[in-house]
C-alpha positions, 0 to 999 in steps of 0.5 A: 500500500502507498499513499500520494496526494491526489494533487501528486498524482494529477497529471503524473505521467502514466496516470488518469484520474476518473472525474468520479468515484465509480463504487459504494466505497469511493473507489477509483480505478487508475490504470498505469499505462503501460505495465498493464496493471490496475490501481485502485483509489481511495479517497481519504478526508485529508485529499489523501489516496490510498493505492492498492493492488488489483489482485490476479486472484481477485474475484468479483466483490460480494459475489456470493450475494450475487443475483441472477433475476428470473427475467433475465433468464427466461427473457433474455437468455433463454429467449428464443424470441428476444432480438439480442438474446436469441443466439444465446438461447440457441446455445444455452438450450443445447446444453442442456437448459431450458425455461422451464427448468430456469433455475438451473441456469441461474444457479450455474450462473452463481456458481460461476461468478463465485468459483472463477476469478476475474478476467476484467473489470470496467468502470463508468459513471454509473458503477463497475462491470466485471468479467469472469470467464470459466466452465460453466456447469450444465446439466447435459455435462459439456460444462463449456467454457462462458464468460459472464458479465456482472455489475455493480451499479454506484451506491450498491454493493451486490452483484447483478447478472448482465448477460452471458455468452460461450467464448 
């Protein structure tokens, strides 16, 4: 851990300030450009940052509180009718789940958000996306390999299903 003056890092090189905090905890995301790595930037009452580490183990925050609605599942990724979603209802369907039986799917869901680490996380104004790649376990037992995608939306701090896809 390092502390620095936001003033301090304003400007250094290799650094970029997000306009605002992105998270419940007012943390900031600051990528050091060219090693690749990301910090994150908590803000103090003393104008201080405190700097931490994004670790290669990390995994999505609260995720065993994660959520997965059912009408992301049976509306969107297990709906054959729905004009973005019906690819992946093709895909969902042949391995083995089904609307009827969505549950399956959103327990799978939850398992994998909180078995595989994450492979990338995006913040914007309005929270942190995260990315998790890993085999998804299903009931034909193919368990192919799905990235799932989370967010966290400002001044929340529990998961929420987006979307997922095979890769």
């Amino acid at each position: 851990m390092c502390w620095a003056s936001c003033d301090s890092l304003r400007g250094a090189r290799g650094f970029t300030i997000a306009d605002r905090c992105v998270c419940p905890k007012l943390l900031r995301l600051v990528p050091l450009i060219g090693r690749g790595e990301l910090k994150m930037l908590q803000h103090n009452p003393l104008k201080q940052m405190k700097c931490y580490s994004m670790d290669e183990h990390m995994k999505v925050p609260q995720s065993d509180y994660a959520m997965v609605s059912a009408q992301k599942i049976t509306e969107y990724l297990l709906s054959l009718s729905h004009p973005e979603g019906h690819d992946k209802a093709v895909f969902f369907n042949r391995i083995g789940f089904s609307v009827s039986h969505w549950e399956q799917l959103a327990d799978a869901l939850l398992r994998h958000v909180q078995d595989y680490e994450l492979a990338n996380m995006a913040p914007n104004q309005f929270g942190i996306r995260y990315i998790v790649e890993g085999a998804l376990i299903t009931p034909g037992g193919r368990n192919p390999l799905v990235r799932s995608v989370w967010f966290i939306a400002s001044g929340e701090d529990i998961p929420r299903l987006v979307t997922a896809y095979p890769l």
